[in-house]
Backbone as CSV, one residue per row, in Angstrom:
resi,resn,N_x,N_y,N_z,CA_x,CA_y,CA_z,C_x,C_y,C_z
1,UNK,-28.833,-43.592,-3.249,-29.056,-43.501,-4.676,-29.327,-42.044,-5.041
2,UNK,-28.737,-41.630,-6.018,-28.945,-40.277,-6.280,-29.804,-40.315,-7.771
3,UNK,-30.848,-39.259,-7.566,-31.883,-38.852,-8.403,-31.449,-38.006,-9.031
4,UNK,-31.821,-37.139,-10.552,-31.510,-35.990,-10.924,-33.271,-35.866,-11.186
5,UNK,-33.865,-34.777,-11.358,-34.933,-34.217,-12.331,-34.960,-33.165,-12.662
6,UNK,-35.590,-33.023,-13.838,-35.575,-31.814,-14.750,-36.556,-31.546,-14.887
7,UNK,-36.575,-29.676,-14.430,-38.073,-29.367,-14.331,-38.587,-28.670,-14.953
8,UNK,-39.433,-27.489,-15.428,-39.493,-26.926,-16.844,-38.631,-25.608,-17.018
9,UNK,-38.118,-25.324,-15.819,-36.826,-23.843,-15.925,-35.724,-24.732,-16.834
10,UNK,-35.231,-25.982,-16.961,-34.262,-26.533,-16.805,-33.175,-26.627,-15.811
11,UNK,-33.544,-26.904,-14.904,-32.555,-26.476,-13.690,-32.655,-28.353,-13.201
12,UNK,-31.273,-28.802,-12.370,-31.257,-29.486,-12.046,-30.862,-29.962,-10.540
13,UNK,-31.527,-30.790,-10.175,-31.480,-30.529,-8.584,-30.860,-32.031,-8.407
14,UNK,-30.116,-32.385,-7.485,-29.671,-33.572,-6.561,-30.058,-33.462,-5.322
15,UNK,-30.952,-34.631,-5.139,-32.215,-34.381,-4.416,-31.141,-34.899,-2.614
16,UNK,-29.899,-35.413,-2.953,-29.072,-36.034,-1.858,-27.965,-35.118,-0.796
17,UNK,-28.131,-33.290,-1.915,-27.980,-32.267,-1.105,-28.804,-31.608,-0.743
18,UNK,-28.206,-30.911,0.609,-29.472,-29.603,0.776,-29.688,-28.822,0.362
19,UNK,-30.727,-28.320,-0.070,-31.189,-27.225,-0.508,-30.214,-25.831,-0.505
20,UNK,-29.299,-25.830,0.280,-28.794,-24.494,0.459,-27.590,-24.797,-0.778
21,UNK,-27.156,-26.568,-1.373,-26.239,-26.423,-2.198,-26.660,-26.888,-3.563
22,UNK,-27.955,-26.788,-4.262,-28.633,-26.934,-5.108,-28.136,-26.262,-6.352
23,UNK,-28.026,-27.138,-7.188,-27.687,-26.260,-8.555,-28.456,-25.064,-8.777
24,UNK,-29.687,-24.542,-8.414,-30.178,-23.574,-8.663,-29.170,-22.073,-8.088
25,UNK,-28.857,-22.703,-6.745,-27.662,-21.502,-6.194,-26.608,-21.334,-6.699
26,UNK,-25.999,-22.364,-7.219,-24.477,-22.636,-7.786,-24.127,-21.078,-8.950
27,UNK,-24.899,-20.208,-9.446,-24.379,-19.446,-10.131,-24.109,-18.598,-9.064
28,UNK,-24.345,-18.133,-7.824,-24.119,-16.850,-7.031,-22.852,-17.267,-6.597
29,UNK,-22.244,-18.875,-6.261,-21.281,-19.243,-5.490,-20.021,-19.446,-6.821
30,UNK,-20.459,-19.648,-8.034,-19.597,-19.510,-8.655,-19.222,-18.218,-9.203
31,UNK,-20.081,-17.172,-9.252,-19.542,-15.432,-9.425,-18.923,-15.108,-8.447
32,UNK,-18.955,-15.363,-6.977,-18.391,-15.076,-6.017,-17.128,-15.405,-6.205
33,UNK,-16.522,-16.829,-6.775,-15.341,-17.366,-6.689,-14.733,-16.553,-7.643
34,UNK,-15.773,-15.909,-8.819,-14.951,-15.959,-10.062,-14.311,-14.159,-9.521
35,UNK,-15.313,-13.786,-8.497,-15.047,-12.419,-8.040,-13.413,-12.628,-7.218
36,UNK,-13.477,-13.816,-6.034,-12.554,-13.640,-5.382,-11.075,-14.063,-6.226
37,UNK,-10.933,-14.698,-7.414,-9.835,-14.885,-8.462,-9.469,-13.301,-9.114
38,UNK,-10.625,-12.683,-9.354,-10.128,-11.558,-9.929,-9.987,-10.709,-9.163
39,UNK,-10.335,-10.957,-7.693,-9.809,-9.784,-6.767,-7.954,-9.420,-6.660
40,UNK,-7.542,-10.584,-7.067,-6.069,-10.350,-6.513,-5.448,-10.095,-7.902
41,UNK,-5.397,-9.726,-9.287,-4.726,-9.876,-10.164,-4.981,-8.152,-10.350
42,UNK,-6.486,-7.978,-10.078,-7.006,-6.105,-10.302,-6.216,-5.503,-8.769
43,UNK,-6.348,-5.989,-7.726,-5.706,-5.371,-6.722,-4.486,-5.245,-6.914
44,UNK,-3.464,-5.862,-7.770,-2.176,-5.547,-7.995,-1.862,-4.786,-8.600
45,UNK,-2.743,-4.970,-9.916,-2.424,-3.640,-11.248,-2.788,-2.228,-10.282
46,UNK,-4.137,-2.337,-9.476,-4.175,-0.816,-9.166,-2.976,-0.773,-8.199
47,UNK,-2.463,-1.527,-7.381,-0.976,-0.850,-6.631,0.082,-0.865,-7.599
48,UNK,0.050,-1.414,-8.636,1.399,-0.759,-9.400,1.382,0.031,-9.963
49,UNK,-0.129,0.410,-10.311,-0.660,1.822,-10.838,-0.259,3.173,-9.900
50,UNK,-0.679,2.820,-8.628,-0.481,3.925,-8.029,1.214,3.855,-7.461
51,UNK,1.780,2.936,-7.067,2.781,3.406,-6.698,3.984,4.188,-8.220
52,UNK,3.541,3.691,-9.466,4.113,4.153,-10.890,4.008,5.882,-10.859
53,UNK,2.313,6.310,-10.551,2.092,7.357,-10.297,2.364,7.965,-9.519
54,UNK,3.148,7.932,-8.073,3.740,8.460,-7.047,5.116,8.791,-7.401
55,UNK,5.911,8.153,-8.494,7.210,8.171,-8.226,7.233,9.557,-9.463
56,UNK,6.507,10.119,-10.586,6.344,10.954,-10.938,6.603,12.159,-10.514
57,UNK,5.816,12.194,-9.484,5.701,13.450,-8.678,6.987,14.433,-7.556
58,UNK,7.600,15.063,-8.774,9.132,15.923,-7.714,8.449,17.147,-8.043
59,UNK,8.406,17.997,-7.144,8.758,19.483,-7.361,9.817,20.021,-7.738
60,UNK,9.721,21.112,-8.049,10.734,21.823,-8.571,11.780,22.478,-7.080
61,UNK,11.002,22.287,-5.647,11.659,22.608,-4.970,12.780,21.265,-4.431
62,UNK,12.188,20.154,-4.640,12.897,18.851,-3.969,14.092,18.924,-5.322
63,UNK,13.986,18.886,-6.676,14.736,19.020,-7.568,16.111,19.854,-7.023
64,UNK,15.960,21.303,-6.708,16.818,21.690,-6.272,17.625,21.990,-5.106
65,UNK,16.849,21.366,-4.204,18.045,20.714,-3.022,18.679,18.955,-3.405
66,UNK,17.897,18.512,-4.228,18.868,17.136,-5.034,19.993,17.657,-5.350
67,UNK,19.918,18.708,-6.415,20.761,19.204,-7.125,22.066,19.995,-6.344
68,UNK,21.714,20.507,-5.224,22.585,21.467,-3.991,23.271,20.168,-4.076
69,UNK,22.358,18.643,-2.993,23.504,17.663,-2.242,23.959,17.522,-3.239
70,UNK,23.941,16.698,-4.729,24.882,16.220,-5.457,25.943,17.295,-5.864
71,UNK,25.851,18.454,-5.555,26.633,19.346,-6.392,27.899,19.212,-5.026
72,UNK,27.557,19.134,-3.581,28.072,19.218,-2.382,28.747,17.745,-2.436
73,UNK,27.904,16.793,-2.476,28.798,15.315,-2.726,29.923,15.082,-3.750
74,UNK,29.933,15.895,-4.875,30.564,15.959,-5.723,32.522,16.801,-5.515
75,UNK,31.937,17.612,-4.770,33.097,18.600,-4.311,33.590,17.832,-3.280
76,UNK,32.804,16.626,-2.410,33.965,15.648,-1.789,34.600,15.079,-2.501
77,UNK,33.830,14.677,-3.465,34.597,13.352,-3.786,35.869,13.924,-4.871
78,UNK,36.137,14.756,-5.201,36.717,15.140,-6.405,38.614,14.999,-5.472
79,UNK,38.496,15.784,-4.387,40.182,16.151,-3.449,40.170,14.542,-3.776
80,UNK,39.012,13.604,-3.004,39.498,12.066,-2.494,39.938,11.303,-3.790
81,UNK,39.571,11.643,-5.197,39.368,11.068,-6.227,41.265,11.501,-6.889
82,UNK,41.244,12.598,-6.358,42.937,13.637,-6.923,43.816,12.742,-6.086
83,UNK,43.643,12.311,-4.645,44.297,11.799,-3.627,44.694,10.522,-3.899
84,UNK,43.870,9.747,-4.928,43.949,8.364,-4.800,44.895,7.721,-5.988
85,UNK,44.771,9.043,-7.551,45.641,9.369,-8.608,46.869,9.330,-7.816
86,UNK,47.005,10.702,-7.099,48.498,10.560,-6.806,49.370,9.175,-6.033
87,UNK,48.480,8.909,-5.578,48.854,7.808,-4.302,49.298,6.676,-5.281
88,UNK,48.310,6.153,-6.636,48.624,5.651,-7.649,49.888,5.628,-8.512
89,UNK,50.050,7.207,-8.781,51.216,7.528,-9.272,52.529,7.190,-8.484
90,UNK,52.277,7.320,-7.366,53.786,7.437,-6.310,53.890,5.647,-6.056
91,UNK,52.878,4.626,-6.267,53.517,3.349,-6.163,53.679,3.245,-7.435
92,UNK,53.132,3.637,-8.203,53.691,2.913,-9.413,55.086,3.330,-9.974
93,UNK,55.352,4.542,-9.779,56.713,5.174,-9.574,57.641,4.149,-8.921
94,UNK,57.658,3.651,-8.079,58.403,3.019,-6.934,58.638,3.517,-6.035
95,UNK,58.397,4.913,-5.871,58.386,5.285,-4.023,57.577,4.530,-3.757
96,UNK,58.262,4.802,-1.709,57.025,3.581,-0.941,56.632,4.849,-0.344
97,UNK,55.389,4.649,0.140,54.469,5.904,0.339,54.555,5.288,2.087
98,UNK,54.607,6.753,3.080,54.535,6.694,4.456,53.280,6.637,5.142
């Protein structure tokens, strides 16, 4: 049979648990929970925070070796890009290409 009483804090006890799970404790175990729910929603924002803030960050020296390779990738691709026109041109012509 379970008892409740009310004592003059207003606090209520069920006399059929132990003491260690007494409504009087129940606020530390429910901040804890309410801590471990908001641990994972704030731990995300700060990693998307910081990884947002990492991708910011180029120098002016990384800028211009970007700028070297693409300028170097560019000068390949341009012969292969002329190569592929003509190759275009000559089937559509009707030569058969060797």
């Amino acid at each position: 049979m379970t008892s409740w009483s009310v004592g003059q804090q207003h606090t209520i006890v069920n006399s059929n648990y132990p003491s260690s799970l007494a409504f009087e404790e129940q606020p530390m175990s429910e901040s804890l929970y309410a801590l471990a729910v908001l641990a994972c929603p704030v731990g995300m924002g700060a990693m998307m925070w910081m990884m947002m803030r990492g991708q910011h960050k180029t120098s002016d020296s990384d800028t211009g070796v970007k700028q070297a390779e693409l300028t170097a990738l560019r000068a390949q691709l341009d012969p292969l890009q002329a190569e592929r026109r003509d190759a275009q041109r000559t089937s559509s012509s009707g030569e058969k290409l060797s």
